[in-house]
N, C-alpha and C positions, 0 to 999 in steps of 0.2 A: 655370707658364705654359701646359704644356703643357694640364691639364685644363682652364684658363680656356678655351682656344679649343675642345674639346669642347663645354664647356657654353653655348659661344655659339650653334657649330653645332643642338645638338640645341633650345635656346630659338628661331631661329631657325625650327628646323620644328613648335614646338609653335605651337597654336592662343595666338594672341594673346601670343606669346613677343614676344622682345625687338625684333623687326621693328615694334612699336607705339610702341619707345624714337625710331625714326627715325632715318637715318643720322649724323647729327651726333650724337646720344647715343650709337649705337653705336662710334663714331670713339673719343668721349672715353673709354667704357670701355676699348676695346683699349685708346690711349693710356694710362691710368693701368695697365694689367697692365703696360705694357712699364715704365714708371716704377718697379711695384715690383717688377722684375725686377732690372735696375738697381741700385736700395737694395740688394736682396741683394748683388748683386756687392759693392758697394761697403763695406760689412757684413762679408761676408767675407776682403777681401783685408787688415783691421785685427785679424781676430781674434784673440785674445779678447779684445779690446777693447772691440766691442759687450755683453760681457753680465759684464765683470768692471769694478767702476768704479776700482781701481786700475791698470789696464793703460792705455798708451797705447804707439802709436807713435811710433818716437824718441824714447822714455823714459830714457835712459843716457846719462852726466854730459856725454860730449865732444860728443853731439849739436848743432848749432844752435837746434833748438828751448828746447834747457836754457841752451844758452850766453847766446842772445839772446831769443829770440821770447816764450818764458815771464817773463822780467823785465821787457820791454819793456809787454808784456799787463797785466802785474800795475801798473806803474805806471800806464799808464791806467785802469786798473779802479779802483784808489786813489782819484786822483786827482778823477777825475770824481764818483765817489760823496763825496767830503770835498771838495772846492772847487768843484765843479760847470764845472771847465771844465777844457781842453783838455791836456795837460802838452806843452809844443815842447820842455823841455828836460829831459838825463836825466843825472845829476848822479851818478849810482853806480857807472861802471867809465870805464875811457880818461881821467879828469881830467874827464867831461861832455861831452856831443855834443844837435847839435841833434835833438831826436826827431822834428820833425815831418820834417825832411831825410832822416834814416834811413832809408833801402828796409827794411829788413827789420824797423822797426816799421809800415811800411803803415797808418800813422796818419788817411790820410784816404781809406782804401779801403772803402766802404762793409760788407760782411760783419764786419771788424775790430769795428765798433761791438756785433755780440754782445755782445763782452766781457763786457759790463755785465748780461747777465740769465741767465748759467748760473756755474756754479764754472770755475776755470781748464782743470783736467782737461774736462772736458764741453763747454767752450768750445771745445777742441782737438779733439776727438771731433768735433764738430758743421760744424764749420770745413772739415774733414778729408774728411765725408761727403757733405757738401752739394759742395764742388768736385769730388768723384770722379764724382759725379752727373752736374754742371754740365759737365763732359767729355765723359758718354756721351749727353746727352740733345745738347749739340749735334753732337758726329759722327754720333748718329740721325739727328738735322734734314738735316744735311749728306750725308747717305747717301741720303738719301730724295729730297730737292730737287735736288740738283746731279745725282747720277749717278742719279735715277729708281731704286736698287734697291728691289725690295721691303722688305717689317715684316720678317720674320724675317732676310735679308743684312744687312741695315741693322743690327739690331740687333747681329750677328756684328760687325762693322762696328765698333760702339760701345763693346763691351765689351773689345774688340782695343784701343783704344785708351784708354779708361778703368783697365784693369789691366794695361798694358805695363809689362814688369819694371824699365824706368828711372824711371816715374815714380814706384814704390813705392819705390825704393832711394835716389832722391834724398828722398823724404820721411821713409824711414825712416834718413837721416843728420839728417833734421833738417830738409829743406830749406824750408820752410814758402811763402816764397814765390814761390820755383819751382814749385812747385806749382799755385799761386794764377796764377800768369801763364801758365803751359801750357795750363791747362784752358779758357783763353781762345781759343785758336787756332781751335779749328772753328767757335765763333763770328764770330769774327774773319772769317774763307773766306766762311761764310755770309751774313754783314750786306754783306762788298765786293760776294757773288754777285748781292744781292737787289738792291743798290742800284743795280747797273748796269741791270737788269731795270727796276724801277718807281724811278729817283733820287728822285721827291719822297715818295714814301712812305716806303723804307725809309731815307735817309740817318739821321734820325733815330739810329736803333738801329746804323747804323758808328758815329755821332760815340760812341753810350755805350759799344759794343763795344771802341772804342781807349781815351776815357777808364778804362774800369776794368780794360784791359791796363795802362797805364802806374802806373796805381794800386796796384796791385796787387802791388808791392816787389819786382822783381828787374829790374833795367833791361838786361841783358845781354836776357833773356828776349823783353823786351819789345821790344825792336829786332830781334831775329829773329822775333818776328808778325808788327811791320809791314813787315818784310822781307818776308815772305811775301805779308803782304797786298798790297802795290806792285806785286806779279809775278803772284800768281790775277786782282788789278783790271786789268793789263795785259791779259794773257790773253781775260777774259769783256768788254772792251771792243773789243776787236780782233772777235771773233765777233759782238758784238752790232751793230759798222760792217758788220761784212758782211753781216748778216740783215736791220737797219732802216738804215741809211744812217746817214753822219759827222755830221749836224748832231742823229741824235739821240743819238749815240757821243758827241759833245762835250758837250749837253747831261748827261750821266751822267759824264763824266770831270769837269765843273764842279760837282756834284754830292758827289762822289768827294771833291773837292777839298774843298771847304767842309766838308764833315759831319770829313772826319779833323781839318782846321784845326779846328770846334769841339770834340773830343776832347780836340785836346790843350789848349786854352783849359782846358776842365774840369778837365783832369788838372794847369792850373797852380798851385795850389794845395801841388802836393808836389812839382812839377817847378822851380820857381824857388827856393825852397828846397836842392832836392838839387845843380842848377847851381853856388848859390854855397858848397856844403860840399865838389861836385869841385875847386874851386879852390884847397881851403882845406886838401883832404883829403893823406893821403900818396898817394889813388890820381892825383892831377893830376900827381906824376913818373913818371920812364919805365916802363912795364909792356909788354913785348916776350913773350909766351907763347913756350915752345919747342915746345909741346905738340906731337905729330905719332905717326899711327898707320900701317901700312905698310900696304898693297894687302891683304898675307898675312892680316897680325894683324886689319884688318878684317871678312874673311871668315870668317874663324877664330872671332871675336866675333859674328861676327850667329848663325853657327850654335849657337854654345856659348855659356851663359848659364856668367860667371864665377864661381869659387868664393865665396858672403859672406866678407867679409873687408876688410879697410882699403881706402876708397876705391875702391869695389865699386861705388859708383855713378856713376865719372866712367869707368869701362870697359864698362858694360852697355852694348850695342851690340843684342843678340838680342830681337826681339818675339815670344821664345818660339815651339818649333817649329810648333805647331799653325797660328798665325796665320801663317805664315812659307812651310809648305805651302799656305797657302789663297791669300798672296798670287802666290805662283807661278804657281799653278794658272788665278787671276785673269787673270794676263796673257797666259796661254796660249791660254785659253779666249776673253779679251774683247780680243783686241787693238785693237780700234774705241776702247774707251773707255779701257782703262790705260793706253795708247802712251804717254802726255803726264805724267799719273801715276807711271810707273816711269822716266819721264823724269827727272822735278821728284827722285822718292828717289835716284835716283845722280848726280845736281849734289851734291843736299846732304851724301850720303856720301862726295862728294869734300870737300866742306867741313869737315868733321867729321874729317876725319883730318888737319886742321892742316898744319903746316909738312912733311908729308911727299908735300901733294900739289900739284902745278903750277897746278890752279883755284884751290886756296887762295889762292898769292900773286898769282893776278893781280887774281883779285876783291877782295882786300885793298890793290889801289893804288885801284879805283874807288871804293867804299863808304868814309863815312869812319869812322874808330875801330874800322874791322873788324878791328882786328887788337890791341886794345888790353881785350882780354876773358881773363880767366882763364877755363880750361875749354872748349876749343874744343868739343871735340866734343858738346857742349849744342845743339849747332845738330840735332843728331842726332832733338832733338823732330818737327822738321818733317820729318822722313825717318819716324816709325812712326807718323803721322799718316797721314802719305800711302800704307805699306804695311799700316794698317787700314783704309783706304778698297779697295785693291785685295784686301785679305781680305772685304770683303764684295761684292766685284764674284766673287771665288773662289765665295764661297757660294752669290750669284746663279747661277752658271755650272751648280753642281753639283743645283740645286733645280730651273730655271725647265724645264732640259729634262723634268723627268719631269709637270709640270704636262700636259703631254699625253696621258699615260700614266693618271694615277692626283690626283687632289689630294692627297688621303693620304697618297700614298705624299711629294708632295714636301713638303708639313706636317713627316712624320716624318722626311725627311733635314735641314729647316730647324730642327727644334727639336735634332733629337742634332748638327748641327754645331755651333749656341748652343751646348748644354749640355756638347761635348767643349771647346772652345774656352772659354768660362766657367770652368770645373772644372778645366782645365792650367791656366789664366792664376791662378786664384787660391790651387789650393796654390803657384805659382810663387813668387807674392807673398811669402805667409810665409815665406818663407825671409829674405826681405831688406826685411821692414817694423822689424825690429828693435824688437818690443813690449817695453816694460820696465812696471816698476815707478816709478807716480808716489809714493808713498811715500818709497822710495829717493832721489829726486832733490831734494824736497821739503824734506827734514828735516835743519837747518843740525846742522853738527860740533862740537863741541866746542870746536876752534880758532876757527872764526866765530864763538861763542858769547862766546867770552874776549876775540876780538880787540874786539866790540862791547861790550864793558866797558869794555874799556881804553882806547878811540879816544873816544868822546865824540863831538865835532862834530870830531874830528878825519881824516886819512885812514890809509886801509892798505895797507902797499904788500907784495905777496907778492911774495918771487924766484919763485916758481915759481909763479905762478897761484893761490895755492894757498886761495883763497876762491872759493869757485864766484860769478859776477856774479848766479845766480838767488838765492844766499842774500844776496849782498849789498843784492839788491833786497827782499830779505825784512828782511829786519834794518833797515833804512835803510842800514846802513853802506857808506861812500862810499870807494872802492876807487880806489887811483893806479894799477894796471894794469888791466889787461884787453885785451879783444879785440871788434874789431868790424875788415870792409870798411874800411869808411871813417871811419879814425882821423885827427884835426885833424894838419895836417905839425906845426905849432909846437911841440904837445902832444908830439908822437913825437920829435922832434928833444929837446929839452930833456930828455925820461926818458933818451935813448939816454946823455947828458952824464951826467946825477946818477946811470944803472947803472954807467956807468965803462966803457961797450961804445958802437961807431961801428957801427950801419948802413946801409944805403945801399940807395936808390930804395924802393919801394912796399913799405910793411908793416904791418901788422894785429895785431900783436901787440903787449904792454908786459907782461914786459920781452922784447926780440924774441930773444935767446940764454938761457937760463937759467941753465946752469953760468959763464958768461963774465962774471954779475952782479957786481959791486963797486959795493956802493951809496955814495952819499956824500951821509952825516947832513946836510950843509950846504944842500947843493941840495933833497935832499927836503924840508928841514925849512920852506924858503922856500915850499912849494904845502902847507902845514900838513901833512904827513906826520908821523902821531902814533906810530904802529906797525908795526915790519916783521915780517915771517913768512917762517922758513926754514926750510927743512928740512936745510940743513948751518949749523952754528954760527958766525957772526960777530967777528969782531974787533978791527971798532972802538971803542975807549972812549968814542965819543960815543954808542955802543949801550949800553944797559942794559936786560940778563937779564934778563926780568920771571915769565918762566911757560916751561915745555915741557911740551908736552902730545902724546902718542901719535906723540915723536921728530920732534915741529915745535916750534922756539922761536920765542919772543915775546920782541920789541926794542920801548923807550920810546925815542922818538930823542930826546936832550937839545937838540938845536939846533934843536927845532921853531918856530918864528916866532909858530906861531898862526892864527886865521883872516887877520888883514891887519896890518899893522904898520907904522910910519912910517920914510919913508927921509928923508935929510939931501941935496937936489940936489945932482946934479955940479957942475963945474968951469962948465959952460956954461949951468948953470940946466933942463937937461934930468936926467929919470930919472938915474941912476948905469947902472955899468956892472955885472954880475954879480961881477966881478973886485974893482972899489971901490965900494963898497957901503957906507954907515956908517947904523947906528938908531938912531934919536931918542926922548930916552924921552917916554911918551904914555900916557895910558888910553886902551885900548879896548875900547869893551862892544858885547859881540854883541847886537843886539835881534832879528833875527828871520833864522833858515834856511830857506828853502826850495828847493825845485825850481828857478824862475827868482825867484828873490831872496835878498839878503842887504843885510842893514839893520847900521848899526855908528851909534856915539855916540863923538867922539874928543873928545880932550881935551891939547892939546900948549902947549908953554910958547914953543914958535916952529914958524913952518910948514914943508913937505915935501910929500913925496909919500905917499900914502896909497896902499900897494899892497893889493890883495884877493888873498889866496893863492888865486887858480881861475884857469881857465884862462881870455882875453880871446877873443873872435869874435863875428863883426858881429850886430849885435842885440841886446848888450849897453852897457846908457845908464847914467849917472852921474847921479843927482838929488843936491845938496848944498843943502843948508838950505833944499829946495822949489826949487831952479834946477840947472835941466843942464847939465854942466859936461864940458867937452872927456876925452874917455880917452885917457893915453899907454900907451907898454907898458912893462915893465920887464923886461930878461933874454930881448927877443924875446917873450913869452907873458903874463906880466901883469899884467891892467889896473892903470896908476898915475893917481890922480886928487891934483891939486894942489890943497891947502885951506892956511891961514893958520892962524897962531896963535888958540889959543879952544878952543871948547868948540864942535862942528859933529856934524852928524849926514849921515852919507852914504849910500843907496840906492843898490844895486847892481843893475838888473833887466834881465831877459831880455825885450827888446818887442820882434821881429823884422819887419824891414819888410818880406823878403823874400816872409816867409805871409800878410804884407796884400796887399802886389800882388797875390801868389797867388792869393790869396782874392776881392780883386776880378775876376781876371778868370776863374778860372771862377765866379763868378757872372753874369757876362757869357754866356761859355759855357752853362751852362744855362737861361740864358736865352732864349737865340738859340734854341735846341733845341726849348725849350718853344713858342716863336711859331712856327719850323719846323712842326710836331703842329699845333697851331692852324690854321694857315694850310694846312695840308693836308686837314685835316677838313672844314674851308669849303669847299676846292676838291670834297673829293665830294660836300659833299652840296651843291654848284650855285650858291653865294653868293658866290663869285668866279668870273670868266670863266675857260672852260679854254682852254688852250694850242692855236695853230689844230695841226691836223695834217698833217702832208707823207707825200704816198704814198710808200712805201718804195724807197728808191733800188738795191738789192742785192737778189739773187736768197735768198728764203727757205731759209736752211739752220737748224734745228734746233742748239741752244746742246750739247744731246750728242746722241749717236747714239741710232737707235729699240732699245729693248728688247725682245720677245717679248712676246704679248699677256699679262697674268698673269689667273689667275683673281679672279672679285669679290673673294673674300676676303682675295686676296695682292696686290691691286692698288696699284702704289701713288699718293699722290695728284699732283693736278697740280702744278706745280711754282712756286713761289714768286712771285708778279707775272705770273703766264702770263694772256696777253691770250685 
């Protein structure tokens, strides 16, 4: 970067140099240096990831990317290329979950849709690099626009917070889309900043800046942007009533209003969906965090980056020394402009230390569900946001004064604080990107190998986990445990019965104790449970020994049911009860498995109940002989459909109403949006009447403070809607 700017200077003084480019081409050059400035950073803080194509981060088995995000990807990638549409549901770990509901498949986030034109590996690479980008190019913007610092601050600025050691350590646990929601934020800042400034121009780009926050699969995340966002739009409203008067403060707060309301219209699509899976999920019972970090341990943590090691990234607290000194120095040096800044980081860092701090609780009775979030101190994103921003007000501090002196000389302090601050942040990184091998993670066991022999269309239930869900989604085989967030209550409730273990309020796991498992053949056998896998030996006689392989046995449950099978009604002409239960003999033919289907042909000599061994939730319909027929439940979980004596054919399918409202209204939403743009574009260029104007009722005060004149070359530009 640095010879770039040499060789601009000296094209600059040559005869017919780049001064013929014209300052707008020259703009965009800089601009693309600082971009592949940027790439590098971003480049480096995965390596070797860039240049080896089995490396990736959070490559290693217990990661979330492997647990979840890689099977999730694969089944759409499947999917879409063999049926040409969409999968909502995901049929291979937990007994099945709505996919499109799933935060953490971000299935209608638009970058998600890669998928489809790289390999998985390079898919995740790509994914990975492009948001690490999408981070620094808007806390640039943000640096530049909002607090007027100079290119080179700015940059210090962006890269401070593009390679801050929490957001490499949540990604290199896996975190995918924490990631993907963080990198939203100085967007976020910047579209409220703009929108107060010019409302009909920039609402527009708020309404897509929240839609593809909330898109973008970690709703914890995402309610701390718009937290954010409420409190910066607060802020630049108030300043802007006092510089142009309240009726055009309100006109911009009206503004404000509409573009987030269409955001989230857009973002309905995954958000009415994910509503009715909290309902449904274990996470809709009590979830109380204890989480809490003390004054000490705080300080202690910002200064000291924690040893890698288990859960290394819900303690990283440090934005690394270098950026850490600069934001100090920031505040020292600029108290005019961080005062508010250094404000906003120690609210949040009182936030962030949970139940051990007094703001915590009080802010946790106004906001609501503020306090119903695992991992509190995630709130800590908006705290090294804001101590990147004051790292590059530090830089400013340390550059602008020698611009007096020497340009040179403050070029050469702008580039070596870049390139000291770059160069700590990214060997930092590697330490806690946790590169593995995709090979490794990839390549199903032996046990997965046998257990998909032996299962059929049937399921597998490991006590211990012990089929990775990414191989399960490799294999097709269809796994009764697993792990996700947000596991159905019903589904978790019933596994906790057929392990022969009780437990209690919110859980993510199946089976949720390991050693505590006592499976019982009966109950599994009713959700078609074909195969068990353990790693300590068994001994029930409704198990049968089939294989051990590398000290994991393989169990045939003899009391398997099957995919659905016919009950005999209770007493009251309702389902039976788990308890009295009697089967009727019946042919049943499987006609067709899928994702969201399953087809059967029955055949009974008197009628019943037709149970489907899967799991029942909303947006699964019953077609019987071409008509749709009411679904009861059976055993609480399910679905039982009532048919007569005969020979009938019954359809099981996933058509969710929830993704059509969705789906209707943000189309609605982007709609709105689009006329929004239209009807703004008319407005300048003169084809609609403009708005009268009112002389400014408040004494002209400047949205920040003046800066120091910078030289041409470090100037930076005017600031975003500025009249």
């Amino acid at each position: 970067m640095y010879s770039l700017q040499l060789s601009l200077q000296h094209l600059r003084r040559a005869p017919g140099g780049i001064k013929r480019l014209g300052p707008r081409q020259q703009g965009w050059l800089l601009g693309l240096g600082q971009v592949l400035l940027l790439v590098l950073v971003a480049l480096g803080m995965q390596w070797p990831a860039p240049v080896d194509s089995d490396q990736l981060v959070a490559a290693w088995p217990g990661s979330d990317l492997v647990v979840s995000h890689w099977p999730m990807a694969l089944e759409l990638q499947r999917i879409v290329a063999q049926a040409h549409r969409l999968p909502l549901w995901n049929p291979y770990f937990g007994g099945g979950l709505p996919l499109g509901a799933d935060p953490l498949a971000a299935l209608f986030y638009p970058p998600t849709q890669l998928v489809h034109f790289f390999s998985l590996r390079n898919y995740f690479f790509i994914l990975m690099t492009l948001h690490f980008l999408w981070a620094g190019l808007g806390t640039l913007l943000l640096a530049r626009r909002v607090l007027g610092l100079p290119r080179w601050p700015a940059l210090v600025a962006a890269v401070s917070y593009m390679a801050t050691p929490r957001l490499i350590s949540h990604l290199g646990a896996g975190h995918v889309t924490i990631m993907q929601t963080v990198c939203w934020y100085p967007w976020l800042a910047l579209a409220g900043w703009a929108t107060v400034r010019q409302p009909l121009r920039w609402g527009p780009a708020l309404g897509m800046c929240v839609a593809m926050t909330l898109l973008a699969g970690h709703p914890q995340m995402a309610y701390y942007g718009l937290l954010m966002l409420v409190t910066v739009s607060l802020w630049f409203l108030w300043q802007h009533a006092w510089r142009s008067g309240w009726r055009s403060a309100l006109l911009s707060a009206g503004c404000l209003l509409v573009a987030c309301g269409l955001g989230v219209a857009l973002a309905a699509i995954h958000l009415l969906p994910l509503l009715e899976l909290m309902r449904y999920s274990t996470r809709a019972y009590a979830l109380h965090p204890k989480d809490q970090i003390s004054l000490t341990q705080f300080l202690h943590a910002l200064v000291n980056e924690p040893p890698p090691g288990w859960l290394t990234w819900e303690g990283m607290i440090s934005p690394g020394l270098s950026v850490l000194c600069l934001a100090i120095f920031g505040i020292a040096s600029r108290v005019r402009k961080a005062w508010l800044l250094a404000l906003g980081v120690v609210v949040v860092a009182s936030l962030a230390m949970g139940q051990a701090s007094k703001v915590y609780h009080v802010v946790q009775h106004f906001l609501p569900d503020f306090d119903r979030f695992r991992g509190l101190a995630r709130i800590w994103f908006l705290g090294l946001l804001g101590i990147a921003l004051l790292a590059g007000l530090g830089a400013s501090g340390l550059t602008q004064p020698l611009q007096r002196l020497s340009r040179l000389a403050s070029l050469a302090v702008g580039v070596s604080l870049l390139a000291l601050v770059a160069t700590h942040l990214v060997l930092l990184d590697q330490d806690y990107s946790q590169v593995g091998s995709v090979g490794q993670i990839t390549t199903p066991s032996r046990v997965a190998l046998a257990a998909q022999q032996l299962a059929g269309t049937g399921r597998v239930y490991g006590l211990q986990e012990n089929i990775p869900q990414l191989t399960a989604a490799q294999l097709g085989l269809r796994l009764a445990d697993g792990a996700d967030p947000l596991l159905i209550g019903a589904y978790v409730q019933y596994m906790d019965r057929a392990g022969g273990y009780y437990g209690t309020g919110y859980q993510q796991r199946i089976p949720y104790d390991g050693p505590k498992v006592r499976p019982d053949p009966r109950l599994l056998g009713l959700l078609h449970v074909t195969v068990l896998v353990s790693k300590r030996p068994l001994h029930d006689s409704h198990l049968l020994l089939l294989r051990e392989i590398d000290g994991t046995f393989l169990y045939r449950n003899s009391l398997d049911a099957g995919p659905a099978y016919l009950l005999r009604p209770g007493p009251d002409g309702q389902p039976p009860s788990l308890t009295h239960y009697q089967r009727l003999p019946a042919t049943i033919q499987l006609l067709r498995l899928q994702d969201d289907e399953q087809s059967f042909r029955v055949t009974g000599a008197t009628g019943g109940y037709l149970v489907v061994a899967t799991t029942a939730y909303p947006g699964w319909i019953a077609i019987l002989d071409g008509q749709r027929v009411p679904v009861q439940s059976f055993g609480g979980l399910m679905p039982a459909i009532r048919i007569g004596p005969g020979t009938h054919t019954l359809s099981y399918l996933y058509r969710p109403a929830s993704v059509l409202r969705g789906a209707a209204l943000s189309g609605f939403g982007l709609l709105a949006l689009l006329l929004w743009l239209i009807g703004w574009q008319l407005y300048r260029r003169g084809r609609l009447p403009h708005l009268p104007r009112r002389p400014s009722s408040g004494p002209q005060v400047a949205v920040v403070s003046a800066t120091p004149q910078a030289a041409p070359s470090e100037q930076a530009p005017s600031p975003v809607g500025s009249e």
